[in-house]
N, C-alpha and C positions, 0 to 999 in steps of 0.2 A: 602609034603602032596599030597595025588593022588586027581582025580575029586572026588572018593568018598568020601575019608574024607571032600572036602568043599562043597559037598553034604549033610555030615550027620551036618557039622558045622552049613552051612546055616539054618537046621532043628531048631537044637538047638538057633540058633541067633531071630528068630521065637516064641520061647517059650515067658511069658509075660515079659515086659522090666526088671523089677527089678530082675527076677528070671537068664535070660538068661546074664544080668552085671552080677552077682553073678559067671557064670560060668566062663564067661569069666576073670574077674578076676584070680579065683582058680588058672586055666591053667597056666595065666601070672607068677602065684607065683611061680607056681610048674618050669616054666621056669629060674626063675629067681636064685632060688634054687639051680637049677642042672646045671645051668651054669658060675660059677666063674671066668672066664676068659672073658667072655664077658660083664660082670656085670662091672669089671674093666676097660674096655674099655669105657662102656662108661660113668662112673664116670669121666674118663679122660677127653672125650667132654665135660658134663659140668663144669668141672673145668674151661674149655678153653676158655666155653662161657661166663664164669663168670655170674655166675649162685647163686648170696646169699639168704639166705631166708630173707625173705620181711614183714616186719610189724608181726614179732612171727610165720610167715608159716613153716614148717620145711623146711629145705634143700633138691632141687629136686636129686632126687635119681634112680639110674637105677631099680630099682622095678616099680617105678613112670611112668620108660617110657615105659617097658612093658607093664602095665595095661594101657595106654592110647592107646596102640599100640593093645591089645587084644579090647578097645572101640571102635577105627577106624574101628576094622574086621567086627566087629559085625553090627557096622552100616550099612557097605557097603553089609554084608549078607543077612542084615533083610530088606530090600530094598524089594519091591515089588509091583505090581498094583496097587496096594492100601495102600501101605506104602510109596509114594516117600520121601528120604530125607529134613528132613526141614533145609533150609538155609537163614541165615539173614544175611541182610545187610544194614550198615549206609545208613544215605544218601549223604555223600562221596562215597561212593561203587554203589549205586545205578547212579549216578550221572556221573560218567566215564563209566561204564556200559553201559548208554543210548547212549552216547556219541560215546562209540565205535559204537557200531549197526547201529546209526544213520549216521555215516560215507560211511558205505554200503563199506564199503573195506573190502577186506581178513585177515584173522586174525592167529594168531597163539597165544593160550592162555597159557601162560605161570608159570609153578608152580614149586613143588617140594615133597620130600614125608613127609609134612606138615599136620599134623593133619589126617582127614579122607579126603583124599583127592581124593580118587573114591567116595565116598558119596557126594560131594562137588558138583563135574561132572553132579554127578545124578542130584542133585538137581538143577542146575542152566541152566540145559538143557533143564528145563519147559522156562526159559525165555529167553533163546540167540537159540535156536532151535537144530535142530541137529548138531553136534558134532563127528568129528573123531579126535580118540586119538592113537598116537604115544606111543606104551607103551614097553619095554622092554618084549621079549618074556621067557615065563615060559620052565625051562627047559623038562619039561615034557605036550606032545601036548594034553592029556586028560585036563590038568590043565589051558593049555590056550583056548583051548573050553569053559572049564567053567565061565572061566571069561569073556571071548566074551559073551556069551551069556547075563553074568549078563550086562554086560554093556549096552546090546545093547536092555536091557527092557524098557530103559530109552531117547533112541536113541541116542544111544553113541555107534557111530561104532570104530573097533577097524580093525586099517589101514593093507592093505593086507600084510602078514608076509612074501611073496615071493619078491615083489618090494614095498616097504614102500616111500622111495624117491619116486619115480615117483608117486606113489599116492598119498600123500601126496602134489606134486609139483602141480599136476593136480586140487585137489581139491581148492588148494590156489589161480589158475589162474583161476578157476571157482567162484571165488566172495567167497570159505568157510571159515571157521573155524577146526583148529585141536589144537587138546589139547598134549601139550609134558612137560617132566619133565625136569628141567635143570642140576639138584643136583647130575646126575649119569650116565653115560655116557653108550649110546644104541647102540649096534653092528648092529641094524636097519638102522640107519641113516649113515654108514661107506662108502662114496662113492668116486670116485677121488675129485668131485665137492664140500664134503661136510667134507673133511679131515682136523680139524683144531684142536690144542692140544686143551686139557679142562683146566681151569685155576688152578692154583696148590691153593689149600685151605691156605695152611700152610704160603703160603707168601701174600695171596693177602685177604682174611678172612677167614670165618668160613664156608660156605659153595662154593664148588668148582662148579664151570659151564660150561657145555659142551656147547660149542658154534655153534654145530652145527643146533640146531630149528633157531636161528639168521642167519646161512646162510640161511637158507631156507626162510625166510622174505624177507632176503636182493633179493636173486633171482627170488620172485615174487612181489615185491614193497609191502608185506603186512605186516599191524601194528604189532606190540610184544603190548599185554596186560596182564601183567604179576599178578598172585594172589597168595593169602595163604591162608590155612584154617586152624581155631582149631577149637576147642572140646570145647564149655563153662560148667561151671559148672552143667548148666538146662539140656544137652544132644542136646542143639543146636548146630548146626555147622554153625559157623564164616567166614565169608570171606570179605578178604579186599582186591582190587585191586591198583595198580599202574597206573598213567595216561598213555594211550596207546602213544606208540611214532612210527616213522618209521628210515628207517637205511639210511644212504647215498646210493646208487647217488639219491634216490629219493628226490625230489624236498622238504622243510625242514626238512627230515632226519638229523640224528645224527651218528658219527662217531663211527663204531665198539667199540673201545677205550670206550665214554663215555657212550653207553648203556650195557657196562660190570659193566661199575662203576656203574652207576644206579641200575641194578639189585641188584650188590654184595650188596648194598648199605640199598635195600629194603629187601631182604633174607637175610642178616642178623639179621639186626633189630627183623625181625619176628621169626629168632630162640632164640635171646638173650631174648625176651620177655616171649616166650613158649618152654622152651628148652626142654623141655618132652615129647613134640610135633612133633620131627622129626625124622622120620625114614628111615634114608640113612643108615640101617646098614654098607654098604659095608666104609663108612665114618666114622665108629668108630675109628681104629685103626688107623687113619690119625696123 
């Protein structure tokens, strides 16, 4: 899709809520339709995730994770001055949350492509402040303009596309926050310092982690506070955090090793629960 089309999308995401779901959905269908071979894919995932229906719900269905996936877009399109994202959170969520901030250490927030999860950003950016986000670059430089920009109505910068490391590095030794996804591995972050394999899905769970935002912790002593977001049935967006930990050599850090496990630990969970929820396509065929 060029700028224009998430131009005219954004338009239409804008039209009133139940009318512009309505479109969004169609689209989904009409995707889902015309594309047979990836419809099978990812039937596969949730077979994998194991995935039954629940108390007479039907069985989640790759139709399913389209139109949740055409929900996310929308959300994050119709975003605006005056429409920020509404995001809830327990008071467990709420509760680590403070905790982290209240730490006054650097942070690296940690997620994946879980729910509406640029709407997520938007939204929680009213309360943890500005935010840079590590984002895999679009292949098309019209399409990443556009999404900078969207990001950045909400003050969610999106980290320099020319040295991302170094900015990134800079920002974290400056006391910030950057937002990275772990579930998909960013030719951004590829540097001598920061080369390390992403865990293979298929032998260690369900979703695979690129361990490179964790070097970047580890090299500037700053916390991993890792999150999920879904889509509730209301049109609210969900988020539930992980307790922030820090890596070795810093002073009670934890060992590479066990904040793998932790993670894989937490992201899974969170897909087995909302498996319609996640979109790594590049993670289908796995």
């Amino acid at each position: 899709m060029t700028d224009w089309g998430y131009v005219l999308a954004a338009g239409a995401a804008r039209l009133p809520r139940p009318l512009s779901e309505t479109v969004a959905i169609a689209l989904a269908d009409v995707y889902t339709w015309t594309h047979p071979g990836r419809v099978r894919a990812i039937q596969r995932r949730l077979r994998r995730a194991g995935s039954p229906a629940h108390g007479g719900e039907p069985r989640p269905t790759a139709r399913e994770t389209h139109r949740a996936f055409a929900r996310a877009l929308r959300d994050f399109l119709a975003s605006g001055p005056c429409a920020r994202p509404r995001v809830r959170l327990d008071e467990e969520g709420r509760a680590i949350l403070r905790e982290a901030r209240a730490s006054g250490t650097s942070t690296v927030l940690l997620s994946g492509h879980f729910g509406p999860w640029e709407a997520a950003l938007q939204g929680l950016s009213a309360e943890i402040g500005n935010v840079d986000a590590l984002a895999r670059a679009h292949r098309l430089p019209a399409v990443e303009r556009f999404f900078d920009a969207r990001r950045a109505r909400f003050g969610v910068r999106t980290l320099s596309t020319r040295r991302p490391v170094r900015a990134a590095l800079a920002r974290l030794r400056a006391g910030g926050w950057i937002a990275a996804l772990a579930d998909r591995a960013s030719d951004r972050l590829t540097t001598s310092k920061t080369r390390m394999p992403t865990t293979d899905s298929a032998d260690s769970g369900l979703v695979p982690l690129d361990t490179r935002p964790l070097l970047l912790a580890r090299r500037t002593s700053a916390q991993i506070l890792a999150g999920v977001a879904w889509r509730d049935a209301d049109g609210t967006i969900e988020v539930r955090f992980h307790p922030a930990f820090t890596l070795e050599p810093r002073r009670g850090g934890i060992a590479m090793s066990q904040a793998l496990d932790r993670l894989q630990r937490f992201f899974d969970a969170h897909v087995r629960a909302h498996p319609t929820q996640w979109f790594d396509w590049g993670a289908w065929a796995r």
